[in-house]
C-alpha positions in Angstrom: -5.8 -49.0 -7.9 -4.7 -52.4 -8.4 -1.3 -51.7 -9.9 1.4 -48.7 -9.3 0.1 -45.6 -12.0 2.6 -44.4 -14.6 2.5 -41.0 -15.5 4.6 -38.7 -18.1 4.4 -34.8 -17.9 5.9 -33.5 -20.6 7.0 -30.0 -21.3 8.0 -27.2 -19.4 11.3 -25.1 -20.0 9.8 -22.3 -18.4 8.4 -21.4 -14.9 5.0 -20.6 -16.5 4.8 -24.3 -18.2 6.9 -26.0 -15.5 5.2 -25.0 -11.9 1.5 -26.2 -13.1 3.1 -29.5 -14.4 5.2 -30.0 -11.0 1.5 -28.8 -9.2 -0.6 -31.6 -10.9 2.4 -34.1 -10.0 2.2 -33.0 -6.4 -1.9 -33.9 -6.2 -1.5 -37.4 -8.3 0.8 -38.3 -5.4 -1.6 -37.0 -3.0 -4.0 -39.0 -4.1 -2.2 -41.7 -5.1 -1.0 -44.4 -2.8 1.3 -45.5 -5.6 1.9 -43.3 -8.2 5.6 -42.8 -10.7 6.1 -39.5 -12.4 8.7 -38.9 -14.8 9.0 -35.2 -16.6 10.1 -34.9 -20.3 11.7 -32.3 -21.3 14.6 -30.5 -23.4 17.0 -30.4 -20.5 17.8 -26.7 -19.7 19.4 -25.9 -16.6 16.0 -24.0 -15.2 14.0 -27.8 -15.9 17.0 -29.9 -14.5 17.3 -28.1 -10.9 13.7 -26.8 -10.4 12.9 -30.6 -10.8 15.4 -32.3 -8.9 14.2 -29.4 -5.8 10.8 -30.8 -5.9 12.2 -34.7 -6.3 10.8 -35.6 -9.9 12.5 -37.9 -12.2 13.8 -36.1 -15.6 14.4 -37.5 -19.2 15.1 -34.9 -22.7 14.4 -35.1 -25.6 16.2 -33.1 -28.7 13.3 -30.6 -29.3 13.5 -27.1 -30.2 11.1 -24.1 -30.5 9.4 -22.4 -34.5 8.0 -19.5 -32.8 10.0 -16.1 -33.3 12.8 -18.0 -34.7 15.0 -17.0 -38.0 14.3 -19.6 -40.9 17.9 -21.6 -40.9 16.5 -22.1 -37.2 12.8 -23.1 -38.1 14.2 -25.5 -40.5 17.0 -27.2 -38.0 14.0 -27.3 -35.0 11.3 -28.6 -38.7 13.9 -31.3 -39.3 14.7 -32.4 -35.6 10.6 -33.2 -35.2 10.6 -37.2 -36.4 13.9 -37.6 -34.1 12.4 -36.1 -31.0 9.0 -38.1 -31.8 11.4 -41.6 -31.8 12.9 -40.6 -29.1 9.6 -40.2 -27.0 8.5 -43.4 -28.3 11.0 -44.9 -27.0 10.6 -43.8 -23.1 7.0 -44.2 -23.4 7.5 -47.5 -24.6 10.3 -48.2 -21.7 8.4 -46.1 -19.0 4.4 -47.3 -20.1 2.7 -44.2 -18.8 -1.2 -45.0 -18.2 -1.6 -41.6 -19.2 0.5 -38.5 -21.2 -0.2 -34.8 -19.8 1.1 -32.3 -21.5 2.0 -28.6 -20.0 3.1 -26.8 -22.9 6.4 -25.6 -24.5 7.6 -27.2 -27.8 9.1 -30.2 -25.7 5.6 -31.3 -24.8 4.4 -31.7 -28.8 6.5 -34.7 -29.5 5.8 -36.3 -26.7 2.1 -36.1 -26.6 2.1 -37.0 -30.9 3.8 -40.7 -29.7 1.5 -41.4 -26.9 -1.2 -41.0 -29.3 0.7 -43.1 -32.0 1.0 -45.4 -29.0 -2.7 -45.5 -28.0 -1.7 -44.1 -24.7 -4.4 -41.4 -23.0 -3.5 -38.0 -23.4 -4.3 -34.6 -22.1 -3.1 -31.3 -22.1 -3.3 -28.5 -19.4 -3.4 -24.8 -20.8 -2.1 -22.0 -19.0 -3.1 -18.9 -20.6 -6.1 -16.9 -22.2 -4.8 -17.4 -25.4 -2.8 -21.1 -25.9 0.4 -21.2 -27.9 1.3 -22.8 -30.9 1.9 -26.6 -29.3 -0.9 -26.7 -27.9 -3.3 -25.3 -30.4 -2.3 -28.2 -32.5 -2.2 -30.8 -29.8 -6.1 -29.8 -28.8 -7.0 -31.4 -32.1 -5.5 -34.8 -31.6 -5.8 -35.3 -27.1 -8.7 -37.2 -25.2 -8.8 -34.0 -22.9 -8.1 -30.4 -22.3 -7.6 -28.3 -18.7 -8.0 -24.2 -18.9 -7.1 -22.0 -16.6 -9.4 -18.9 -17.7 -13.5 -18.9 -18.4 -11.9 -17.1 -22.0 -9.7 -19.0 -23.1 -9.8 -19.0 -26.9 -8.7 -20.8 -30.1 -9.6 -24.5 -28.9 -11.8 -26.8 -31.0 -15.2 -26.7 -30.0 -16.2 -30.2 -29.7 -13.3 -31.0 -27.3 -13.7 -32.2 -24.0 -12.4 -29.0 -21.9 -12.7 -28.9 -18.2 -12.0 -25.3 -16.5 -10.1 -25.7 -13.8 -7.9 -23.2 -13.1 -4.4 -23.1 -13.1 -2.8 -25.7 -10.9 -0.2 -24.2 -8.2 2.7 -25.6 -6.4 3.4 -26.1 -3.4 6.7 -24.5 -2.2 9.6 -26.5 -2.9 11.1 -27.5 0.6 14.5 -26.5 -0.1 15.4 -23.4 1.9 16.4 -20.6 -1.3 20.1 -19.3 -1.2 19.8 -15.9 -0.3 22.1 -13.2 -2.1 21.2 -10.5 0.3 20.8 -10.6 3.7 16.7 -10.4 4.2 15.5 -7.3 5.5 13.0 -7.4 8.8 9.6 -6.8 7.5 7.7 -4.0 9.9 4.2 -3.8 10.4 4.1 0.0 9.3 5.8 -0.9 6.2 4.8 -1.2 2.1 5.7 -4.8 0.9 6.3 -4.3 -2.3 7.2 -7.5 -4.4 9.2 -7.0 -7.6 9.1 -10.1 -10.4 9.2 -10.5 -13.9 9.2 -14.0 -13.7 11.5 -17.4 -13.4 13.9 -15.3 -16.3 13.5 -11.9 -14.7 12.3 -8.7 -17.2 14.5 -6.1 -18.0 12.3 -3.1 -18.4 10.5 -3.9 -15.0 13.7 -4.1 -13.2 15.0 -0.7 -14.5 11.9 1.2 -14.4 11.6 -0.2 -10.6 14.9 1.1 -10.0 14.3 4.4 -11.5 11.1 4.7 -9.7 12.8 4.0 -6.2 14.2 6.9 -6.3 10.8 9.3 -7.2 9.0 7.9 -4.3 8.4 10.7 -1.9 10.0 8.1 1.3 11.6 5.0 0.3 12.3 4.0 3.8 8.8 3.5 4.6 9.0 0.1 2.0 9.8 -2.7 2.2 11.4 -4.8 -1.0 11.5 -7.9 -2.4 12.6 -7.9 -6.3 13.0 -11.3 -7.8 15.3 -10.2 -11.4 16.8 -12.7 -12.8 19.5 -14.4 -13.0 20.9 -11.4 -15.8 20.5 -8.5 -14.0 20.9 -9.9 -10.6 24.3 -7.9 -9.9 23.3 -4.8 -11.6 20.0 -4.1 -9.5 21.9 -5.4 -6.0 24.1 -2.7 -6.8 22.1 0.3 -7.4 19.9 -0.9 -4.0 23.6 -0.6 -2.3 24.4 2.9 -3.8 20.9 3.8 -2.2 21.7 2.5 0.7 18.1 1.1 0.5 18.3 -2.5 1.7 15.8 -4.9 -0.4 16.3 -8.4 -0.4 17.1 -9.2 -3.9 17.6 -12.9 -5.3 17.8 -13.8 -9.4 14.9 -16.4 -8.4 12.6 -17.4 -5.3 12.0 -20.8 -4.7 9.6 -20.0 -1.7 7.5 -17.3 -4.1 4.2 -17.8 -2.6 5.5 -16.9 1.0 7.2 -13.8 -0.8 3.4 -13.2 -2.7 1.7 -13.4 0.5 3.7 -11.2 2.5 3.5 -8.2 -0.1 1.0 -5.4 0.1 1.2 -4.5 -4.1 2.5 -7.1 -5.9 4.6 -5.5 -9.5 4.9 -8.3 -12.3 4.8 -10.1 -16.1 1.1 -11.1 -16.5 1.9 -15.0 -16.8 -0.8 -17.7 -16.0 1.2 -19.5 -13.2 2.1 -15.8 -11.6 -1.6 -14.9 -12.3 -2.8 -17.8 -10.9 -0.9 -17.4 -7.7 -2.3 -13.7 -7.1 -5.7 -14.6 -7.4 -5.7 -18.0 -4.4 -3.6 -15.2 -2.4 -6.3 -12.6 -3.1 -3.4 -9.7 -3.7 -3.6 -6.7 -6.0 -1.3 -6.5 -8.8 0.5 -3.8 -11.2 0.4 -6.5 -14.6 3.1 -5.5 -17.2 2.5 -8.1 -19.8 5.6 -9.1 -21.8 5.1 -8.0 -25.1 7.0 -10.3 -26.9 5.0 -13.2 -25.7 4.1 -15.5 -28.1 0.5 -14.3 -30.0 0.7 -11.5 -27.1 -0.8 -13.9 -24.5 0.2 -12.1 -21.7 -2.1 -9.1 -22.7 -5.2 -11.3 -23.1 -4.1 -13.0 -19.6 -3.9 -9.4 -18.3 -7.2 -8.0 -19.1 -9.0 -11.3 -17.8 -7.9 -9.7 -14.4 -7.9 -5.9 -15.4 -11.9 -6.0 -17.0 -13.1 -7.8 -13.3 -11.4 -5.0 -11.8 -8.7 -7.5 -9.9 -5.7 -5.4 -11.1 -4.3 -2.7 -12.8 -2.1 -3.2 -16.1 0.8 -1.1 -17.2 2.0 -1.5 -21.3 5.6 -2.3 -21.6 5.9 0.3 -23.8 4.5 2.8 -21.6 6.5 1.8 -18.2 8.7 4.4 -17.0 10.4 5.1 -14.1 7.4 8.1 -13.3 4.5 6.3 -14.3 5.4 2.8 -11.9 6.2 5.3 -9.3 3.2 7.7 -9.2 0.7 4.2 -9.6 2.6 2.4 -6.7 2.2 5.8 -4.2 -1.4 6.0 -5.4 -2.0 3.1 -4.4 -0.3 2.9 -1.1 -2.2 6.4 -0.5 -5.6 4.8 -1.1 -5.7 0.9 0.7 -9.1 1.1 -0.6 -8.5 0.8 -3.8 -5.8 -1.9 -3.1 -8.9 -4.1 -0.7 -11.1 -3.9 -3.9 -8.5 -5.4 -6.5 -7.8 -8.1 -4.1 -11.5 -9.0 -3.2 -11.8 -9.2 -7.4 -8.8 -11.5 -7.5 -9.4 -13.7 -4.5 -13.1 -14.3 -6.4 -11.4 -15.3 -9.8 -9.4 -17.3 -7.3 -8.9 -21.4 -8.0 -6.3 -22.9 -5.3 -8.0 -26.0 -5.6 -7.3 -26.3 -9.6 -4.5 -28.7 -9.0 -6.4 -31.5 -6.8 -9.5 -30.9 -9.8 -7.0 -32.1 -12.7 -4.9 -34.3 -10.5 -9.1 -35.9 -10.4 -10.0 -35.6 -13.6 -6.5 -37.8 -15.1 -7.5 -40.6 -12.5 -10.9 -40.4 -13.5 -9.2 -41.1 -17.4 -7.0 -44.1 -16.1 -9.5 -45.5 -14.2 -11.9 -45.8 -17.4 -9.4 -47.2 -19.1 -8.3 -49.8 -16.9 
């Protein structure tokens, strides 16, 4: 192109929004020779570092979630809408962005409502079989839409959606801090990989722990357990008291190394963690996180579980017995485990990144 491209990703706050925005930014300035991104967001601590480890340019805006909220809330995050929507305007007026992607979380409506006051292009990339709230409403109002599942349901039917996938990262270059001292993986070993996501999830991390201790030879495993930055201390601990030496960090920068080194992979069933088991090809023990908003992560999970590409677990019924007796099934029978992962690796789309990263030049280009 003639001139440098402008272009504003806005949302994020967690992994699951965050990593697909940072995944399209990576192929725009692949396929770019001059390309500025800028992220717009609310500003957490998760958004600020995860962003400044992949080198992307930052900017908040006061925006606050409805969902699940009390009603004094709902009314404070109601009333703060028209200020977060000025204050977009104004870096979309300072910044002029050829095009507005949005990658969900409530950050990402107000943002995507002034470029479209603006007349700027918009678009919006949606993670999971069932979109949220923002996004829903934003489907009705942006020139495009990017899903990651063949399912994906409650979108307008006249909108222009492309299925793509769900874009993945590449790993940040920043080496991760280690909290424990790694543990040499052996080629007669179990690799199992422990994760409930960028915030951790309770219930997996103590019904892992409690099922440690029911497996008929623990030494024969080895394990990586991403928790969370809440119970970080808590599971280190009781992997001390067992003498059992896992390497245990509260997040994983490098998680697609971790992914491909495991034999059984134990998680939330969240798009971008989805996503990432199906490229690798890697069965998976889904636990969807109840609480999700509208249940997504259950629809997300049975996308996988009715294609026979993993096995899914309800929160409610996870337990210290029934993690354990499924994870020593499964190491019995590797048959079972080569037949998830064929299924995954066929719902597989590594390449969805590069495809939208395609699809918004294709937009600017029109336009210009």
């Amino acid at each position: 192109m003639d001139r440098p491209v402008n272009i504003i990703i806005a949302g994020g706050k967690t992994g699951g929004h965050l990593f697909p925005g940072i995944a399209v930014a990576q192929a725009l300035k692949d396929q770019l020779n001059q390309v500025r991104i800028l992220f717009v967001g609310t500003g957490t601590p998760f958004e600020v570092e995860t962003l400044s480890k992949y080198g992307f340019s930052h900017l908040a805006i006061a925006s606050k979630g409805i969902k699940g909220k009390g009603l004094w809330e709902k009314l404070s995050a109601v009333a703060r809408i028209p200020w977060s929507v000025i204050q977009a305007m104004r870096i979309i007026v300072t910044f002029k962005p050829d095009l507005v992607l949005g990658v969900g979380g409530y950050s990402s409506g107000p943002v995507l409502t002034a470029a479209r006051l603006l007349g700027t292009w918009t678009a919006i990339q949606e993670q999971n079989a069932l979109p949220g709230i923002t996004n829903r409403i934003l489907s009705r109002m942006v020139h495009k839409i990017f899903i990651s599942f063949k399912e994906t349901r409650g979108l307008p039917r006249k909108a222009d959606i492309v299925y793509t996938g769900n874009p993945i990262r590449k790993t940040s270059p920043a080496p991760p801090v280690a909290t424990e001292k790694p543990q040499t993986v052996s080629g007669n070993r179990f690799t199992l990989l422990v994760t409930g996501g960028s915030q951790g999830a309770a219930s997996i991390n103590h019904a892992f722990m409690d099922a440690v201790g029911l497996l008929s030879d623990p030494s024969t495993y080895t394990i990586i357990h991403q928790t969370g930055r809440a119970d970080l201390e808590q599971v280190a601990a009781r992997y001390r008291a067992m003498g059992i030496n896992a390497t245990v960090q509260a997040f994983f920068h490098d998680m697609p190394e971790r992914q491909r080194a495991a034999d059984l992979i134990i998680c939330r069933a969240g798009a971008g963690t989805l996503s990432e088991i199906t490229a690798l090809g890697k069965p998976a023990l889904l636990v969807p996180y109840p609480h999700a908003a509208d249940d997504h992560q259950r629809y997300n999970a049975m996308a996988l579980k009715t294609q026979g590409a993993a096995m899914m677990i309800a929160d409610r019924d996870l337990s210290g017995d029934t993690l354990a007796a499924a994870i020593e099934d499964l190491k019995r029978h590797p048959e079972k485990r080569q037949k998830m992962a064929r299924a995954a690796k066929a719902l597989g789309m590594p390449h969805a990144r590069d495809a939208v990263a395609r699809e918004l030049i294709h937009l600017i280009k029109k336009d210009r």
